[in-house]
C-alpha positions as CSV (number, residue, x, y, z in Angstrom):
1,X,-35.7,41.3,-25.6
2,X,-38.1,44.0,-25.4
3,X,-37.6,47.4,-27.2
4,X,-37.7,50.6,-25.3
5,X,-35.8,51.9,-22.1
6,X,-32.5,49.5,-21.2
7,X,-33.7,48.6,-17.6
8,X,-33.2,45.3,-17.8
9,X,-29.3,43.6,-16.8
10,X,-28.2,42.6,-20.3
11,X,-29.4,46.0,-22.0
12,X,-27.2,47.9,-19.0
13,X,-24.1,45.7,-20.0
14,X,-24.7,46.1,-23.6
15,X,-25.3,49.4,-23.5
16,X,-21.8,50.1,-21.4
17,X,-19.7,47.7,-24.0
18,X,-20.8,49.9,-26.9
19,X,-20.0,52.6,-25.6
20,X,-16.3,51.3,-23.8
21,X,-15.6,50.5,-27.6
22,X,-17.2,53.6,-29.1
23,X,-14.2,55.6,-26.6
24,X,-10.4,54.0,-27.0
25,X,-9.4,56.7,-24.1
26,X,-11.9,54.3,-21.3
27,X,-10.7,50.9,-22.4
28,X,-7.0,52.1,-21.8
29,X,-8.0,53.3,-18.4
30,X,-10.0,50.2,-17.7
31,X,-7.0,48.3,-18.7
32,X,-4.7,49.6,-16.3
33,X,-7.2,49.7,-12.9
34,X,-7.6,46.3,-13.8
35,X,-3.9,45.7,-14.0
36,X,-3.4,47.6,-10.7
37,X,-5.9,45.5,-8.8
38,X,-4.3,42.0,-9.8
39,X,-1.0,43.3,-9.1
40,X,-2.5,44.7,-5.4
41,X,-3.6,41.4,-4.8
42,X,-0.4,39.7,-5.3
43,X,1.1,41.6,-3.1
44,X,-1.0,41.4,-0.6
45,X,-1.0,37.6,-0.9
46,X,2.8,37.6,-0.8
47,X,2.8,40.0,2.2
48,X,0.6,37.7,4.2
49,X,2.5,34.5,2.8
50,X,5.8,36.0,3.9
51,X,3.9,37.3,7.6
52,X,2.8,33.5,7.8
53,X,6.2,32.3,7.3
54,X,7.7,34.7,9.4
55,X,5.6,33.6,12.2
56,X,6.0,30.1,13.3
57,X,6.0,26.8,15.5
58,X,8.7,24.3,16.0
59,X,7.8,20.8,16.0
60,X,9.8,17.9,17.0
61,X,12.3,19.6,15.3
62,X,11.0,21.0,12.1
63,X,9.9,24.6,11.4
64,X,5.4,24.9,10.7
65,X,3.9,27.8,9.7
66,X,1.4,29.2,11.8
67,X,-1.8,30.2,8.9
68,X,-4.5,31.4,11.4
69,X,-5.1,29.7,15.1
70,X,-3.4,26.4,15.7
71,X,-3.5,23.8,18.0
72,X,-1.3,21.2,19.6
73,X,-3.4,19.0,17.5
74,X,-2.9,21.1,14.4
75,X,0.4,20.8,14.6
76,X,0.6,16.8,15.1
77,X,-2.0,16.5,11.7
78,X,0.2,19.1,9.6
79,X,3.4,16.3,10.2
80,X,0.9,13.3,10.5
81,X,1.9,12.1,13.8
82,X,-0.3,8.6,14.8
83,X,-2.8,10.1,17.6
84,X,-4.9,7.2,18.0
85,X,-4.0,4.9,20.7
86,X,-2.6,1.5,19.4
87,X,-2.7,-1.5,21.3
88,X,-1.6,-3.3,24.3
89,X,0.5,-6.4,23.2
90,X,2.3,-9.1,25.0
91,X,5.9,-10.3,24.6
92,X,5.3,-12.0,21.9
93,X,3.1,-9.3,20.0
94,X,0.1,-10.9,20.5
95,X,-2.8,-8.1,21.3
96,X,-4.4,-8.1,24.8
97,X,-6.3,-5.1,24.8
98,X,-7.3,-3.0,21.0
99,X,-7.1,0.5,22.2
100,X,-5.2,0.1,25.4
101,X,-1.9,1.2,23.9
102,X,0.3,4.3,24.0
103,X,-1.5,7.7,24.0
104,X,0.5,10.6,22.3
105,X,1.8,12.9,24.9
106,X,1.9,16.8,24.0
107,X,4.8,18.9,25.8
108,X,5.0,22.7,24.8
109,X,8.3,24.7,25.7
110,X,8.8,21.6,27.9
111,X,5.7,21.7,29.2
112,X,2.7,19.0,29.5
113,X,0.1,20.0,26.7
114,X,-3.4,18.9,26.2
115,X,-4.3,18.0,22.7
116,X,-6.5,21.5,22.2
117,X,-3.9,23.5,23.5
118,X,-3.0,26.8,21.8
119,X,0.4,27.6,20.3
120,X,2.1,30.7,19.5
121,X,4.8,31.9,17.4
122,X,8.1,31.0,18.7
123,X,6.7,28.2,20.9
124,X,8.2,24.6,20.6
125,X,5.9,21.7,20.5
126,X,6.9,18.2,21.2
127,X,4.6,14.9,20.6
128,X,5.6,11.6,21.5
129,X,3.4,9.6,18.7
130,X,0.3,7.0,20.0
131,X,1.7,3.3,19.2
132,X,1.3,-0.3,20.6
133,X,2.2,-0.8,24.0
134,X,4.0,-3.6,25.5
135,X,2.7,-5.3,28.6
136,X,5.7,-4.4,31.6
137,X,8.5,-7.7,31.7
138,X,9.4,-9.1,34.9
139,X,12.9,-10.2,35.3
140,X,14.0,-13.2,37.9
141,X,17.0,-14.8,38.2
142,X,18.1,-17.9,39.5
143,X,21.2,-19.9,40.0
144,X,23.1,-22.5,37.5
145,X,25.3,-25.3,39.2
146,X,28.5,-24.9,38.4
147,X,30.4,-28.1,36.9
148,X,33.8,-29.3,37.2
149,X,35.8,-32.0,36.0
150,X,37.8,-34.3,38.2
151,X,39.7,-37.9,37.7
152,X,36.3,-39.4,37.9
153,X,34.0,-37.6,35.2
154,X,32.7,-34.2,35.4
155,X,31.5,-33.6,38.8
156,X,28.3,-30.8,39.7
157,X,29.8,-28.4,42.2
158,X,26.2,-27.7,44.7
159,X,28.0,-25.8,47.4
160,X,28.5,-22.7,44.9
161,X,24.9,-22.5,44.6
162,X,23.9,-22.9,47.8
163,X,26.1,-20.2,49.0
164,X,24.9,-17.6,46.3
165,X,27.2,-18.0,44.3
166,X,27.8,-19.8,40.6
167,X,26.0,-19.1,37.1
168,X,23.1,-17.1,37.2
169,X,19.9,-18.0,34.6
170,X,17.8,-14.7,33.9
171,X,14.4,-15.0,32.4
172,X,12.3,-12.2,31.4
173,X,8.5,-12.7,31.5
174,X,5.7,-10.3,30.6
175,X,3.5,-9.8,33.7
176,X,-0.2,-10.1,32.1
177,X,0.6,-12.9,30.2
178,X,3.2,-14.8,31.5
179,X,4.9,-15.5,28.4
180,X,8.9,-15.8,28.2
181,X,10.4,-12.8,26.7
182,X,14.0,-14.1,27.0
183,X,16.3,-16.7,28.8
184,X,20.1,-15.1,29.0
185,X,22.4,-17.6,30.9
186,X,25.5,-16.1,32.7
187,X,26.9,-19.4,33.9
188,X,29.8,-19.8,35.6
189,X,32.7,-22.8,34.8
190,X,36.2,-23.8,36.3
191,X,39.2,-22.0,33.9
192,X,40.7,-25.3,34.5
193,X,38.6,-28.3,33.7
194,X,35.5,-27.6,31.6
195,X,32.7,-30.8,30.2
196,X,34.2,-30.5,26.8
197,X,37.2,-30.3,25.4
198,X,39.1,-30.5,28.8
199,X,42.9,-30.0,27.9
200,X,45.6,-32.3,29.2
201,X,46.8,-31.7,32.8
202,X,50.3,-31.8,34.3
203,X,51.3,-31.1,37.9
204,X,54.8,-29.9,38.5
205,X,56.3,-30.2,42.0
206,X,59.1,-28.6,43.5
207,X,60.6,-30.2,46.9
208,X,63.3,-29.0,49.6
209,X,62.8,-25.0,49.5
210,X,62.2,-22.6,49.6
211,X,65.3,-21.3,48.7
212,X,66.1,-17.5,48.2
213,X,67.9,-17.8,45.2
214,X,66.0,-20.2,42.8
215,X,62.4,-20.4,44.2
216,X,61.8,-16.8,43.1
217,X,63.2,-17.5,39.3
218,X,60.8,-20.2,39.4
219,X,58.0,-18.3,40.3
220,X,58.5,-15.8,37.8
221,X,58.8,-18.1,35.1
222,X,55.7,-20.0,36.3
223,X,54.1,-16.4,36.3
224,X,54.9,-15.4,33.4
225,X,53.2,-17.9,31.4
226,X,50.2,-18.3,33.6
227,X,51.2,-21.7,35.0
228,X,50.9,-23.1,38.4
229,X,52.9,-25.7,40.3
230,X,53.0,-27.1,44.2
231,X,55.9,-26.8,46.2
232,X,56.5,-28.8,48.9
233,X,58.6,-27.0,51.4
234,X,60.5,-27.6,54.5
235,X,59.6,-25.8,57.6
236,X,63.2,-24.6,58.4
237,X,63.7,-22.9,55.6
238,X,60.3,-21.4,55.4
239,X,60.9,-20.4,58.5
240,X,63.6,-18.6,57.7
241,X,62.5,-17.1,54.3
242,X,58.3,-16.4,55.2
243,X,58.0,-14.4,52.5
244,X,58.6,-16.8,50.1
245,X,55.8,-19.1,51.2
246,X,53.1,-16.0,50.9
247,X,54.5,-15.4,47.1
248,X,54.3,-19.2,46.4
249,X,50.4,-18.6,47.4
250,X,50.3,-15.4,45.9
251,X,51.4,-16.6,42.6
252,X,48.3,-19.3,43.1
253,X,50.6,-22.3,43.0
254,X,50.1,-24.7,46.4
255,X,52.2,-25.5,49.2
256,X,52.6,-29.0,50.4
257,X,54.3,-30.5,53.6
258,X,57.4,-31.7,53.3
259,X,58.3,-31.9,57.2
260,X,60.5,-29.5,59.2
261,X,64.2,-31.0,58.6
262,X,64.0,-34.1,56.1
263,X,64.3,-36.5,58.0
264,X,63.6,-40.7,56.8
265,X,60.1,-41.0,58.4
266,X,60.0,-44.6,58.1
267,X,62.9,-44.5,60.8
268,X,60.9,-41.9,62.9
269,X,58.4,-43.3,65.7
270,X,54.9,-42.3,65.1
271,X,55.4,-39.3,67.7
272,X,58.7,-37.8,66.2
273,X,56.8,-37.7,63.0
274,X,53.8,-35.9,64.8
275,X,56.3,-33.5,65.9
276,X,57.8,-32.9,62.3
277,X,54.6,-31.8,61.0
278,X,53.2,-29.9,63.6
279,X,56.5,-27.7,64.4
280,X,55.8,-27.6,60.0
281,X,52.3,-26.6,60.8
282,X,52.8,-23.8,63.5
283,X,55.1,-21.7,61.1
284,X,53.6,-22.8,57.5
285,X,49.8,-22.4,58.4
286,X,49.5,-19.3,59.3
287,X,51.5,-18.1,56.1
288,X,49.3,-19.9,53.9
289,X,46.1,-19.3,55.5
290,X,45.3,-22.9,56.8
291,X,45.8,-26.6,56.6
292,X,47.3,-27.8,53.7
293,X,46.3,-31.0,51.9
294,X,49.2,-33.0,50.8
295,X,52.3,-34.6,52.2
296,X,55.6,-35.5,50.4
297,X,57.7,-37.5,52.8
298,X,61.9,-36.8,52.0
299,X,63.1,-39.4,49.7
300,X,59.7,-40.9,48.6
301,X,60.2,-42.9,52.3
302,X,56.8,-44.2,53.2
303,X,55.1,-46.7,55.0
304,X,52.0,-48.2,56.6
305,X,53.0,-46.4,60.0
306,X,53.7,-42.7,58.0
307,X,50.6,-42.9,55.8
308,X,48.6,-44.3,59.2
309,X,50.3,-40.8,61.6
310,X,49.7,-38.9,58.7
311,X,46.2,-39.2,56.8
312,X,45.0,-39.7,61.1
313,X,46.4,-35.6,60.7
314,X,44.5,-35.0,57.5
315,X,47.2,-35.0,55.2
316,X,47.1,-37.0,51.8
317,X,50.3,-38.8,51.3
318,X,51.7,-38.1,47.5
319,X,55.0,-38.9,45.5
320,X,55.2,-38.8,42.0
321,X,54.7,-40.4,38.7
322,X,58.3,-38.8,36.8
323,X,61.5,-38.0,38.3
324,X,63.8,-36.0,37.0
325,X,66.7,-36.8,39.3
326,X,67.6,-32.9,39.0
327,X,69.3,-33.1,42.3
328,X,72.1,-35.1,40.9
329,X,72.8,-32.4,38.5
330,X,72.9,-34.2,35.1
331,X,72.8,-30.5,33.4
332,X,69.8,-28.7,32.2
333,X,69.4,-30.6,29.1
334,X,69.0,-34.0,30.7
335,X,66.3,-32.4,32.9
336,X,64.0,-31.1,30.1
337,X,64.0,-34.4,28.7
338,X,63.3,-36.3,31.4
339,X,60.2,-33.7,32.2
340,X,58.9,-34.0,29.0
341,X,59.7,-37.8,28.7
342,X,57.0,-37.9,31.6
343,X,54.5,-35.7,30.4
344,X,50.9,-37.1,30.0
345,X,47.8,-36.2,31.1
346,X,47.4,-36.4,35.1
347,X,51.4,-36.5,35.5
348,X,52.9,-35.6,38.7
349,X,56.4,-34.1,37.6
350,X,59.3,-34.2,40.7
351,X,61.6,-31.4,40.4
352,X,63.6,-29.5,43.5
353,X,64.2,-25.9,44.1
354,X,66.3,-26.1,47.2
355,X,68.3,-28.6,49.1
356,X,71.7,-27.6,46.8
357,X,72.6,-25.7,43.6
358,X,69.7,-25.3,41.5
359,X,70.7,-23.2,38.3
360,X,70.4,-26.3,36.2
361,X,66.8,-27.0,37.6
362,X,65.9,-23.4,36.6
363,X,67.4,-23.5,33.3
364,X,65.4,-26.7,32.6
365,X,62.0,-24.8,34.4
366,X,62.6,-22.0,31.7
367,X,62.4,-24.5,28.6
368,X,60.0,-26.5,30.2
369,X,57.4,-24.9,30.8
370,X,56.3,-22.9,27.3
371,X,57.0,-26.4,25.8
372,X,54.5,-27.9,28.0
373,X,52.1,-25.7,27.1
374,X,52.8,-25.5,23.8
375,X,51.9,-29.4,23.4
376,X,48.5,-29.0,24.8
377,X,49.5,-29.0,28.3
378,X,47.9,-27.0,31.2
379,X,50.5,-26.7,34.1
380,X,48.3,-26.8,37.3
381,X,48.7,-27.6,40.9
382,X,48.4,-31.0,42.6
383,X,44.7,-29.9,43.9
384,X,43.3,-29.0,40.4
385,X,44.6,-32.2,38.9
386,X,42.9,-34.2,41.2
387,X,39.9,-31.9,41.7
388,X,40.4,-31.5,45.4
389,X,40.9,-27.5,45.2
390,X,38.5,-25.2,46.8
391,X,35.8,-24.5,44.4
392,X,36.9,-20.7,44.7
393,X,40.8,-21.5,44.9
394,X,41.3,-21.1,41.3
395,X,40.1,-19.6,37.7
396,X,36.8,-19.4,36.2
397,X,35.6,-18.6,33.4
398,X,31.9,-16.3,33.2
399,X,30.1,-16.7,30.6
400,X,27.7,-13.6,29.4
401,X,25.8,-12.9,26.7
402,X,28.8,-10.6,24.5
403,X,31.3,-13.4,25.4
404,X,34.2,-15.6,28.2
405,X,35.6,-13.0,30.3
406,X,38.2,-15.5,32.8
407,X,38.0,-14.4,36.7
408,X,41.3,-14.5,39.4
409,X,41.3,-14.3,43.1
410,X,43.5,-11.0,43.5
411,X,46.3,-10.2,46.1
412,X,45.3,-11.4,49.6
413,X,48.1,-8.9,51.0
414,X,46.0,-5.9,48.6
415,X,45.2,-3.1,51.2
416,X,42.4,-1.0,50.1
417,X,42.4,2.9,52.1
418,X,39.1,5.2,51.5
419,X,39.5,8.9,52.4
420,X,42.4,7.8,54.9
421,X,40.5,4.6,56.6
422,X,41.0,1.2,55.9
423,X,38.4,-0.8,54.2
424,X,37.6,-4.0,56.1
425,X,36.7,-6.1,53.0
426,X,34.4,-9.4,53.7
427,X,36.2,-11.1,50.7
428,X,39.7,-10.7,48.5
429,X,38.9,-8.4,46.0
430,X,39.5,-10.0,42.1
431,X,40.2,-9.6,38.6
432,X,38.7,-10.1,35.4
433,X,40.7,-9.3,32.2
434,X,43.4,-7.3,34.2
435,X,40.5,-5.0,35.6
436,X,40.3,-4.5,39.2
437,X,36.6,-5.5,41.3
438,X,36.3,-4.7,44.7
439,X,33.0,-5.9,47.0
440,X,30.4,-3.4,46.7
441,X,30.3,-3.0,50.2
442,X,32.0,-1.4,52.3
443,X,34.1,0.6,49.3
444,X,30.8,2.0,47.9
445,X,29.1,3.3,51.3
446,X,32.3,4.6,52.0
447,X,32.3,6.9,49.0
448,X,28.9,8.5,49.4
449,X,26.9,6.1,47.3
450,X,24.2,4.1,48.0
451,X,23.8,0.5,47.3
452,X,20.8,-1.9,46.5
453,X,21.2,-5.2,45.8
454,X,17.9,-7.3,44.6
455,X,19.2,-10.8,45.4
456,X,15.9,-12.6,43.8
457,X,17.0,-10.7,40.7
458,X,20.8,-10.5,40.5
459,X,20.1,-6.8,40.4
460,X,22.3,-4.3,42.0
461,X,21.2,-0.2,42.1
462,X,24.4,2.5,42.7
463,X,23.1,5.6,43.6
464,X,26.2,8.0,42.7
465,X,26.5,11.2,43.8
466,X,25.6,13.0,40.4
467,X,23.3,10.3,38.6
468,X,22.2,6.6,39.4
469,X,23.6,3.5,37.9
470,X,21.6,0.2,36.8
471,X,22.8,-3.3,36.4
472,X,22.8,-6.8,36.5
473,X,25.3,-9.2,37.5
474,X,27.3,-11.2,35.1
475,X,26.0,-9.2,32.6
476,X,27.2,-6.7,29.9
477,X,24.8,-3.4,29.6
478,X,24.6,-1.4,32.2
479,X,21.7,1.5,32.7
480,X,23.4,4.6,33.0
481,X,20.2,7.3,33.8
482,X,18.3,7.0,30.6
483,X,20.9,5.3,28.5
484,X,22.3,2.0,28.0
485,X,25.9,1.8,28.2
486,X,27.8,-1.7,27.5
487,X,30.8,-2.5,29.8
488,X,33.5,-4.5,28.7
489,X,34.3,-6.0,32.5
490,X,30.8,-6.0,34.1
491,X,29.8,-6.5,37.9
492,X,30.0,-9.8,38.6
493,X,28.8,-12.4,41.7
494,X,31.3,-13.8,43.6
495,X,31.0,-15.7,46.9
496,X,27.8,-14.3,47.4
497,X,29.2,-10.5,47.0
498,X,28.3,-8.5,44.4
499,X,32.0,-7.3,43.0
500,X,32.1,-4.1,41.4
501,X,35.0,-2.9,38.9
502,X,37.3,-0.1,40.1
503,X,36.5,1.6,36.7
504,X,33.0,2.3,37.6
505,X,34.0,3.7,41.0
506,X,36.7,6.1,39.6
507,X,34.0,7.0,36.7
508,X,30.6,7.3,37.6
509,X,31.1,7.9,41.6
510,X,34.0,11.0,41.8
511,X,36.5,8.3,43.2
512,X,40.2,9.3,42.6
513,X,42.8,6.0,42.7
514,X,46.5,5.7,43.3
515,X,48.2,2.3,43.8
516,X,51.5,1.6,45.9
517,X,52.8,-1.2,44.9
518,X,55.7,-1.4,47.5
519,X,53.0,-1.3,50.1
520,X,50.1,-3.1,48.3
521,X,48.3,-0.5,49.1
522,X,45.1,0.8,46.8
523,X,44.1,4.4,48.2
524,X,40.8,5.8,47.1
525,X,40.1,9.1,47.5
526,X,36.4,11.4,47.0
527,X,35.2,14.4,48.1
528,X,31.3,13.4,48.3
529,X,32.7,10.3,50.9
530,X,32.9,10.3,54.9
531,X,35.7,11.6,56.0
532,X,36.2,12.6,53.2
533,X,40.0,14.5,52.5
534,X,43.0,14.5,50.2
535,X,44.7,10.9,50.5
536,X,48.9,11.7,51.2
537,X,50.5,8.1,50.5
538,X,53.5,7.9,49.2
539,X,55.3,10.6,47.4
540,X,56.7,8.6,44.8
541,X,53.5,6.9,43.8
542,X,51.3,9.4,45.0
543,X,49.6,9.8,41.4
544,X,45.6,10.3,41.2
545,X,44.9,7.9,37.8
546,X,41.8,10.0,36.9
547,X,39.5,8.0,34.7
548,X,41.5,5.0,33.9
549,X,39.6,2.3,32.4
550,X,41.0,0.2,35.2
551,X,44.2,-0.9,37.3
552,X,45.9,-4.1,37.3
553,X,47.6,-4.9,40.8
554,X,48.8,-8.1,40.1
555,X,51.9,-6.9,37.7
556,X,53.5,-5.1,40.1
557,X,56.7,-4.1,38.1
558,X,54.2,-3.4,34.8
559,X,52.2,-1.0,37.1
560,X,55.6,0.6,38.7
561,X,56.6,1.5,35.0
562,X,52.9,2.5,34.3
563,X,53.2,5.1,37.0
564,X,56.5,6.4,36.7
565,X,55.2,7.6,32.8
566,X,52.7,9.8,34.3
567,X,55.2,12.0,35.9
């Protein structure tokens, strides 16, 4: 260093240290300005952290502090949301274009964003992260034929198909690729007579009634477990008790021919036996809806000229394979044997229900049938054990992708009023695990909706007054706007309709419901409708179910007790 005048840096420091420490008073005061500048700075540093704080963004859900001029993109980076583009993928995951997926997409305060946008304090920021993308999937549908078993092996049922109607196979391909996403089957299968494990059948018959006094305790036995049985009746006494013969039908047990007065036919000429059946026919057809199969001549009296008259008519000619003998009365006890002496697969069972006192026959009926059942045996009518019914006549079973659900032709006598008009329904409405479905169409227009049914998919779109429903036919998940919602009874295909469940009307389309059971009568009521107005039916039944999960018609006394309880 050189000696002389301290104009140099380090002499200035130097000299200004000796003489801090030369003077205690300056290094006290030196002390405490430095103190107060540190302490200044905190506080300034805590004002501004607290300000920052204070001031803020929301984004997707969580609070960001806003330190100097942000962007949409600042805010995605400070929670590392993905903003680069991923992929576009097929079904299977397999990349068809790098950089052709799923952009992020900015909204602030529910607004479309660009990626530089500015935010403010308060605002709300959401992004939808960038991700793969896969290709769109194309749904079609197509139809499974149905199979049933009969006598002769199991036996493809075409005609179901052909009319639109049977199982429906859905397949889901990606539309770039063509790949298969998913198969989902829906099939469709006779309740009674399935490929595998088909359960032993018996056919019980009941001649000479209907009788007013024994046919209906044997219907409601036969109801009450779920069995079925033919009856062969005469014409003079369904004649005189009609009603009977429609609640024989009703029950879905079969009516047979069993002439007008029971005569002997092998001592009738061929022309007095014409005349039996068709003064049977004029008053029996109409009651059942049409020409019935089967003939049971009076006494099992048969002979080339009877079966000749009577299969040239169109009738089969059937007797039976055990008799009971129940019409000489040998007491209730002797009958139950004798029925289940005779019980094997394909037996035809001969009981009566008229012609004379039949208390013994019904006390017998009573046993009977649980113990039928309970050995395996299905009780069905004379067409389902020789697979001769109607392929829509009975039972099936649908099978979708959650599980069986078993369907039932409904009531034929079921009335169905909207908004005070009568419903002209193209087919009998049915049920599926107690649950109600009508046709879409007319009950749907008639209620304000709109309906679109997409026959190559098995897709049918409800526009409701107040949202829009999506689904799929014999299938369980149902899009409800932008949600998924599972049904427990979904729409199903039937006949070629499209049958919708009462629940969704009453829920999801502002339809109210009462049922009169004394009338058969379903009324629906809605205010977004044609015509719409309050329905008046009955007084005593007269009571709007709200949002029941659905309504079972077929019970009537069940539902008579279910209504009473909501008064």
């Amino acid at each position: 260093m050189a000696h002389g005048r301290p104009d140099t840096v380090e002499a200035a420091d130097l000299g200004y240290l000796r003489r801090l420490y030369a003077d205690p008073s300056a290094t006290h005061r030196a002390r405490r300005l430095t103190a107060a500048l540190l302490c200044a700075a905190v506080a300034v540093t805590i004002v501004l952290l607290a300000a920052a704080h204070s001031r803020r963004v929301t984004v997707n859900g969580q609070g960001v502090p806003m330190l100097g001029r942000l962007t949409v993109t600042d805010c995605a980076r400070r929670l590392d949301v993905p903003l680069q583009p991923g992929d576009l993928v097929d079904v299977s995951g397999a990349v068809l274009q790098t950089g052709g997926g799923r952009p992020p997409v900015f909204r602030v305060n529910n607004a479309l964003a660009s990626a530089d946008q500015r935010v403010h304090c308060g605002d709300i920021v959401e992004i939808a992260p960038a991700g793969d993308l896969t290709e769109p999937v194309q749904q079609t549908a197509r139809f499974i034929t149905p199979v049933a078993v009969t006598t002769k092996g199991p036996k493809p049922m075409p005609w179901l198909t052909e009319t639109g109607v049977g199982g429906i196979k859905y397949v889901y391909r990606g539309e770039i690729s063509g790949k298969v996403q998913a198969v989902q089957l829906a099939a469709v299968t006779p309740a009674h007579g399935g490929i595998a494990g088909r359960p032993k059948r018996v056919a019980l018959t009941f001649d000479d009634g209907p009788s007013a006094h024994y046919t209906p305790q044997i219907l409601k036995i036969l109801a009450e477990h779920k069995a079925r049985a033919t009856f062969f009746v005469l014409g003079c006494w369904a004649a005189k008790y009609p009603q009977l013969v429609k609640d024989i039908v009703a029950g879905g047990n079969e009516v047979g021919c069993h002439t007008w007065s029971h005569p002997n036919c092998t001592n009738l000429s061929a022309d007095a036996l014409r005349g039996q059946v068709r003064r049977w026919e004029a008053v029996v057809n109409p009651l059942v809806g049409g020409q019935v199969r089967y003939f049971r001549p009076p006494y099992g009296a048969v002979n080339a000229r009877v079966r000749q008259v009577v299969n040239g008519m169109g009738y089969s000619v059937v007797l039976w394979s055990g008799d009971t003998n129940d019409w000489r009365r040998p007491g209730s006890n002797a009958i139950y044997s004798r029925a289940m002496a005779a019980a094997r697969d394909g037996a035809n069972i001969l009981m009566h229900d008229g012609g004379g006192p039949r208390d013994q026959t019904a006390a017998a009926v009573k046993r009977l049938v649980p113990d039928l059942q309970a050995r395996g045996y299905q009780l069905v009518t004379l067409s389902e054990l020789h697979g001769t019914a109607e392929p829509w006549a009975g039972e099936f079973i649908i099978h979708t992708e959650t599980g069986d659900l078993k369907l039932t032709p409904g009531d034929k006598r079921l009335t169905v009023m909207i908004n005070g008009r009568r419903a002209e329904l193209p087919i009998t409405p049915v049920e599926i695990e107690g649950q109600l479905l009508l046709p879409a169409r007319p009950p749907l227009d008639m209620l304000g909706c709109t309906v679109r049914y997409d026959k190559s998919a098995q897709h049918l779109h409800i526009g409701a007054p107040t949202l829009s429903l999506e689904m799929d036919l014999n299938r369980s998940m149902m899009q409800l706007g932008s949600e998924e919602v599972w049904m427990a009874v979904p729409p199903v295909l039937y006949k070629g309709y499209s049958m919708v469940p009462l629940w969704i009307l009453m829920d999801y389309c502002g339809a109210d419901a009462t049922y009169d059971p004394m009338t058969k009568t379903l009324y629906l009521s809605s205010k977004y409708g044609s015509s719409a107005r309050p329905v008046r039916g009955s007084d005593r039944y007269s009571v709007a179910l709200g949002r029941a999960p659905h309504i079972n018609i077929s019970e009537d006394t069940l539902w008579h007790e279910k209504l009473a309880r909501t008064f």
